[in-house]
C-alpha positions as a Markdown table, in Angstrom:
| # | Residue | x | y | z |
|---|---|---|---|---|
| 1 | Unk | 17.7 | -47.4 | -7.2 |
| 2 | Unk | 14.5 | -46.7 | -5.6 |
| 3 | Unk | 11.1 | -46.2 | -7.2 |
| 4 | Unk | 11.6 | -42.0 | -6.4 |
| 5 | Unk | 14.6 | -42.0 | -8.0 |
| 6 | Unk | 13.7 | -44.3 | -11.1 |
| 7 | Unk | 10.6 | -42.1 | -12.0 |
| 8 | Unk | 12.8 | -39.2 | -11.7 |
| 9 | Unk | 15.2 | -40.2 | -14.3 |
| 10 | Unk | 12.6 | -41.5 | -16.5 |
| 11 | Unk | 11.1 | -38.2 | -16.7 |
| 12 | Unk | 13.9 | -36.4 | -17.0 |
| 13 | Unk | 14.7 | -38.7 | -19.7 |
| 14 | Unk | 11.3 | -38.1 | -22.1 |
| 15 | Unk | 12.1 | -34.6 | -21.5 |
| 16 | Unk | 15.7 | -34.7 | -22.6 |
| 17 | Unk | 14.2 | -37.2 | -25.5 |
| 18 | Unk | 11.3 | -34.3 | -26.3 |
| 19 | Unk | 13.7 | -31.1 | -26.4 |
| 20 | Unk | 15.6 | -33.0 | -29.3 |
| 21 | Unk | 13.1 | -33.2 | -32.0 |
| 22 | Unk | 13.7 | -31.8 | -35.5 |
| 23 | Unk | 13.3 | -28.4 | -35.7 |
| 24 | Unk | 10.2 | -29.3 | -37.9 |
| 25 | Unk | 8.5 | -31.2 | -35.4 |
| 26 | Unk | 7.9 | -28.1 | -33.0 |
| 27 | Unk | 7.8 | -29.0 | -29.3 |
| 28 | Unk | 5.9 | -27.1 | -26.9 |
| 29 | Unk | 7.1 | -26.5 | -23.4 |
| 30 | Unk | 4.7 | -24.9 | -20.7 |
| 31 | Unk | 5.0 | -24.7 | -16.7 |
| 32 | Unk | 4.1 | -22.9 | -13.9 |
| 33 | Unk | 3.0 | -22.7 | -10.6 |
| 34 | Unk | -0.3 | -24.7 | -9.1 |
| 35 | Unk | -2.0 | -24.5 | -6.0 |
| 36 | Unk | -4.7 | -27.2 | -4.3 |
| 37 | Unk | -6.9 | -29.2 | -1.9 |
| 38 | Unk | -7.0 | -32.6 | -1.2 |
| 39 | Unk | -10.5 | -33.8 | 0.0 |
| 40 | Unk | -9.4 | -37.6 | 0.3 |
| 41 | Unk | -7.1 | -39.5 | 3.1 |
| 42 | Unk | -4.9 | -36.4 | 3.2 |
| 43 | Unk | -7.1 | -33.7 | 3.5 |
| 44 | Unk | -4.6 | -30.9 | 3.6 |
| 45 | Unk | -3.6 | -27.9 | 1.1 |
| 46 | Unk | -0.6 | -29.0 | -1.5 |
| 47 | Unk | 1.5 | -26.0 | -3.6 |
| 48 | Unk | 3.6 | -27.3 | -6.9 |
| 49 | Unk | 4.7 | -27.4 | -10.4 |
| 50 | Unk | 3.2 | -28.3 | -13.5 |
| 51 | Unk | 4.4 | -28.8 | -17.0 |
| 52 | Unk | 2.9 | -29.6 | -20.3 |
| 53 | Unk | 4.9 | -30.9 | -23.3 |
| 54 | Unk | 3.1 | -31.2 | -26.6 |
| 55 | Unk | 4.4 | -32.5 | -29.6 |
| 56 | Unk | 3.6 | -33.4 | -32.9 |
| 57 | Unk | 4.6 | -36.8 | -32.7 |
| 58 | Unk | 2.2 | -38.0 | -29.6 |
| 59 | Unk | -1.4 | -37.5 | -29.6 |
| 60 | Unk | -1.3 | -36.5 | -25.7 |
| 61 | Unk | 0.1 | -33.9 | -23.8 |
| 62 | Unk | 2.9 | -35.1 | -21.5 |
| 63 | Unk | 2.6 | -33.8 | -17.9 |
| 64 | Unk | 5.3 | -34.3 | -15.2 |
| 65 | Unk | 4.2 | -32.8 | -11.7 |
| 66 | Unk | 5.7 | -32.2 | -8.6 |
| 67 | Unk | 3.8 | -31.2 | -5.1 |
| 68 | Unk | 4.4 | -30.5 | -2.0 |
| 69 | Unk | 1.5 | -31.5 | 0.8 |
| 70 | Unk | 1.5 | -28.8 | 4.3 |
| 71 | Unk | 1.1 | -32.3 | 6.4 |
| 72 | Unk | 1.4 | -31.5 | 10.1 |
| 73 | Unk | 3.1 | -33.5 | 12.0 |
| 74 | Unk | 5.1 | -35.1 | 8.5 |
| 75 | Unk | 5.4 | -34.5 | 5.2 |
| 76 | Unk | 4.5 | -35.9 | 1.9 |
| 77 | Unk | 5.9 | -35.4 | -1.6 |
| 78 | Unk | 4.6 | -36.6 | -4.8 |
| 79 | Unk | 6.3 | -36.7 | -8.4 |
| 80 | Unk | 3.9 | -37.6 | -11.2 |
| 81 | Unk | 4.1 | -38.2 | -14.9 |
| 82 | Unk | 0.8 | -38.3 | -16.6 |
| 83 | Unk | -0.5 | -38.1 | -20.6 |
| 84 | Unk | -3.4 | -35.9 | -20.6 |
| 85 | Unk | -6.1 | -36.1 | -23.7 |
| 86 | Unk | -7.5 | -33.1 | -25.1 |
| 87 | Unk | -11.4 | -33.4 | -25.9 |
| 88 | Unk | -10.6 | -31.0 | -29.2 |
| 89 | Unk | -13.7 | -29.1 | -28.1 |
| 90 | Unk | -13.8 | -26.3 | -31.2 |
| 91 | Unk | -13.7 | -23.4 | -28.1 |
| 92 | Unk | -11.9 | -20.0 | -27.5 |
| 93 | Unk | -12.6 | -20.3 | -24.0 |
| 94 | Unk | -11.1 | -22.8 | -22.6 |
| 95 | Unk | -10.3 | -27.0 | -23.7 |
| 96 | Unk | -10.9 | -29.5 | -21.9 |
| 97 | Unk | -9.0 | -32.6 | -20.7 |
| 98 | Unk | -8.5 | -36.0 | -19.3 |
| 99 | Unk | -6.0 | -38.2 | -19.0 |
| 100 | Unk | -4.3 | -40.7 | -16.2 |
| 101 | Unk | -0.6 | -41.8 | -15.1 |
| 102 | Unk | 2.2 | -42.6 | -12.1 |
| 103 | Unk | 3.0 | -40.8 | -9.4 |
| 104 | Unk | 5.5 | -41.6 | -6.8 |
| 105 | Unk | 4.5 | -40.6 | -3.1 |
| 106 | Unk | 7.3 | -39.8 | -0.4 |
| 107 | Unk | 5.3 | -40.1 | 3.0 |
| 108 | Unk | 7.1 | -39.1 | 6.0 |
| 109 | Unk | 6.2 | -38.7 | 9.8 |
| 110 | Unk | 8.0 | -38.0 | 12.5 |
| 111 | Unk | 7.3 | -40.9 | 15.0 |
| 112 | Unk | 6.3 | -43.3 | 12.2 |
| 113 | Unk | 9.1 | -43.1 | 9.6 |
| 114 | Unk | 8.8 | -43.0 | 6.0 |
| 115 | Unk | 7.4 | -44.7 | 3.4 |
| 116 | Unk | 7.9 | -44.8 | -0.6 |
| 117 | Unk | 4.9 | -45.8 | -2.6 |
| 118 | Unk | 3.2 | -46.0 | -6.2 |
| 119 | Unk | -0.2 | -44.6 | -7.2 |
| 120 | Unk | -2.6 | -44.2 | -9.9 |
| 121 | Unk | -3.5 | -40.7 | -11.1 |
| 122 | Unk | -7.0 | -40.2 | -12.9 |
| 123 | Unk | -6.7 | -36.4 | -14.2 |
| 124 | Unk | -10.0 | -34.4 | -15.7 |
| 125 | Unk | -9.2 | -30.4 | -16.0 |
| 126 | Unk | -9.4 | -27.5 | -18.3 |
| 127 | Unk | -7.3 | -24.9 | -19.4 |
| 128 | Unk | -8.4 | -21.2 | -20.2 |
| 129 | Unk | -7.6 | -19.0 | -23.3 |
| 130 | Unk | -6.9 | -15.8 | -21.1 |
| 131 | Unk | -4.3 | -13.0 | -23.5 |
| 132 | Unk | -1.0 | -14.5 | -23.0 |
| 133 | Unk | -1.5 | -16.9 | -19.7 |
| 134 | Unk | -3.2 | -20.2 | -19.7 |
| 135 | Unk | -4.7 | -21.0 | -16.7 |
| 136 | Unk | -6.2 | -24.4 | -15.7 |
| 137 | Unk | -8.4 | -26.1 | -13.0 |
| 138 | Unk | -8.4 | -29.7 | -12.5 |
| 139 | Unk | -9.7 | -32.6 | -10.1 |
| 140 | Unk | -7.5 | -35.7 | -9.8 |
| 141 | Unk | -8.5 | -38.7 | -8.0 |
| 142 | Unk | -5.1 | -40.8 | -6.7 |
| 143 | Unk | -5.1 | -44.5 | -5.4 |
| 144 | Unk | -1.9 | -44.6 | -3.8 |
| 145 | Unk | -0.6 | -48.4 | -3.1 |
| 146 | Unk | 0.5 | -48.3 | 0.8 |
| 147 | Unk | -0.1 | -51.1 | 3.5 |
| 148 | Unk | -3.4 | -49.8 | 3.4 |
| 149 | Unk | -4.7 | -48.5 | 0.0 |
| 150 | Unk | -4.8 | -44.3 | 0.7 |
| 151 | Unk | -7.1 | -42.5 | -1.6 |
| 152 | Unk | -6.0 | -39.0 | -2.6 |
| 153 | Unk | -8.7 | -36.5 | -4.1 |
| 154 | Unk | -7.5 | -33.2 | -5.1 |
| 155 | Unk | -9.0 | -29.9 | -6.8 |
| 156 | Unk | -6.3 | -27.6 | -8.1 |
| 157 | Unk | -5.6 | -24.7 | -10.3 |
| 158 | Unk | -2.5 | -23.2 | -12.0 |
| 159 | Unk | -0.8 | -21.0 | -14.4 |
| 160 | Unk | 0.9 | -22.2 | -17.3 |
| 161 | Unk | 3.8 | -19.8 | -19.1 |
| 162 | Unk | 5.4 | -20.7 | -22.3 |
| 163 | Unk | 9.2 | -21.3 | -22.5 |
């Protein structure tokens, strides 16, 4: 099984594990779109999905992310799964965040083949009381374990919807 495929499931898996609480132990489910930059080895725009699972029985948020980097020629994909910390700043504007976790990259280029490889995510963000959405911005730094160590820095914002 390779590294993609093994976060994948094991994702998928503290989902599946997070949907079945007791009804008493109310699970949260948000995701939506996001949109960024990355300023590091990249240096390209990225589009992906973001969601946040909170429940009662974890002190962090559990966030599983997927992007998609506009690499020309190539492509690179990344699946994530991070644990974000809220700061519990008493606020009705917005709350921030930190936090850290995996991500899987998926490097591909045309004349150069492909590569699978692990990374480090290092997340600080906010999300934003705004009616019914919940918007957030967020800069992630990314060490990403190749033949030669890439650094990935992104700024990105989203939308989170509640399921």
């Amino acid at each position: 099984m390779t590294r993609f495929s093994l976060l994948a499931a094991t994702l998928f898996l503290v989902v599946g594990l997070l949907g079945t609480a007791p009804a008493q132990a109310q699970t949260d489910f948000r995701l939506g779109p996001r949109l960024g930059a990355d300023f590091g080895d990249a240096d390209v725009l990225f589009i992906g999905a973001d969601a946040r699972i909170d429940t009662p029985a974890l002190p962090v948020t559990i966030n599983p992310t997927f992007d998609v980097y506009f690499i020309d020629p190539g492509s690179l994909v990344s699946i994530s799964g991070n644990a974000l910390f809220s700061f519990g700043v008493v606020n009705q504007v917005f709350d921030p965040y930190a936090g850290g976790g995996l991500g899987v990259y998926r490097f591909g280029f045309e004349n150069a083949g492909s590569s699978t490889d692990i990374g480090l995510n290092f997340i600080f963000g906010a999300e934003f009381e705004v009616g019914s959405l919940q918007p957030f911005a967020e800069a992630q730094v990314s060490p990403v374990f190749t033949e030669n160590t890439a650094t990935l820095f992104s700024l990105k914002g989203g939308v989170l919807f509640d399921l």
